[in-house]
C-alpha positions as CSV (number, residue, x, y, z in Angstrom):
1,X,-22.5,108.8,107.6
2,X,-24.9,108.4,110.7
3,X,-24.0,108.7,114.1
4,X,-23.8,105.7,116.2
5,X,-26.0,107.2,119.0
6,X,-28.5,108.3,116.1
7,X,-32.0,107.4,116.2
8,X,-31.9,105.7,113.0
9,X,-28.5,103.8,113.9
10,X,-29.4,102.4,116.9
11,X,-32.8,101.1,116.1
12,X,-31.5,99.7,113.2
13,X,-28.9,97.9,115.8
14,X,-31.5,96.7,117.7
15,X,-33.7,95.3,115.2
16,X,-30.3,93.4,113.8
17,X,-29.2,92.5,116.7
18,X,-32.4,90.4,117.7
19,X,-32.8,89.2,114.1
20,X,-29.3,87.4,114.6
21,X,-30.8,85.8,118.1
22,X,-34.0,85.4,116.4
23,X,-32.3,83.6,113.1
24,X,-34.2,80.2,113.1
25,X,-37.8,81.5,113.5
26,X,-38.9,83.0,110.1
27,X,-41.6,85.0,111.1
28,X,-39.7,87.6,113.6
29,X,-37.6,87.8,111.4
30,X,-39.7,89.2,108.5
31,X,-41.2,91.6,110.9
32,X,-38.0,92.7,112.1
33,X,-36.6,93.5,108.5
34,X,-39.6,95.6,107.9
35,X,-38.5,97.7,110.3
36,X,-34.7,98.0,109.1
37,X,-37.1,99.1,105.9
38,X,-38.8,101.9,108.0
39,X,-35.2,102.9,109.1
40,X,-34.4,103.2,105.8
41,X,-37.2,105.2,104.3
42,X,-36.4,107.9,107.2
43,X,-39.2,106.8,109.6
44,X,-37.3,105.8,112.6
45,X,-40.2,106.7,114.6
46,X,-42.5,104.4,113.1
47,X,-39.2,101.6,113.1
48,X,-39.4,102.0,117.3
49,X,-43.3,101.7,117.2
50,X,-42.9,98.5,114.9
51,X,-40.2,97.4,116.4
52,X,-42.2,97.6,120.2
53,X,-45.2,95.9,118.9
54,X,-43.2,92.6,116.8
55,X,-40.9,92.6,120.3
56,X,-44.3,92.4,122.6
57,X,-46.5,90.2,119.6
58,X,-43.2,87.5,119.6
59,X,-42.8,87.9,123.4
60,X,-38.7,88.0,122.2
61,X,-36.6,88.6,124.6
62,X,-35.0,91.3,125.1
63,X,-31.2,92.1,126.1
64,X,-31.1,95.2,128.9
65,X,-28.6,96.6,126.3
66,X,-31.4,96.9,123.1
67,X,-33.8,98.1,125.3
68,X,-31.5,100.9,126.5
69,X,-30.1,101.2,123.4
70,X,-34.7,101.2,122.1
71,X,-35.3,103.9,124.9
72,X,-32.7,106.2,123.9
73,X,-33.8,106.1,120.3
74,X,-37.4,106.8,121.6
75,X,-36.4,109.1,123.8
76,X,-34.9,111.2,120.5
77,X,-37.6,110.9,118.2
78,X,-40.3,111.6,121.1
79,X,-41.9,108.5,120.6
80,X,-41.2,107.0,124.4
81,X,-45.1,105.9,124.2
82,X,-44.4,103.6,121.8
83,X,-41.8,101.3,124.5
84,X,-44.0,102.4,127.7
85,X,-47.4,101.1,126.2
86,X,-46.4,98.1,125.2
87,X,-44.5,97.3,128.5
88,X,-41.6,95.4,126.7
89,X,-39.6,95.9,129.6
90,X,-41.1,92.6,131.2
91,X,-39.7,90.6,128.6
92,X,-36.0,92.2,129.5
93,X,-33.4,89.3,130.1
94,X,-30.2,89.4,131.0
């Protein structure tokens, strides 16, 4: 079973968790289910690259909780480049 606080889980959270907001638009939604499919093939890394760029392509906003939840991942998996260079901390709401 995988952690909560795991790399895997919480991108995987993340990515689910906008999905649900993002129900009615189909294309964000594709995106977004390609990266629960990176998660899945053990390439979380990738998943919080992916997951940056279809946040910052979209312009979705995102809850201050997913991005923590995003960094923390990042943080893990050394891939903090992926969240700084796309600057999807402008599109933080709430």
């Amino acid at each position: 079973m995988t952690s909560p606080s795991s790399p895997d889980a919480l991108v995987r959270s993340v990515a689910e968790s906008i999905a649900n907001r993002t129900a009615g638009q189909k294309q964000p939604v594709r995106a977004l289910e390609s990266v629960v499919g990176l998660v899945e093939a053990d390439e979380a890394d990738m998943a919080v690259d992916h997951l940056a760029r279809v946040i910052d392509y979209y312009r979705i906003p995102i809850l201050q909780t997913e991005y923590d939840q995003l960094v923390s991942a990042a943080t893990q998996l050394d891939a903090l480049d992926s969240i700084t260079e796309t600057r999807i901390d402008r599109l933080i709401t709430g």
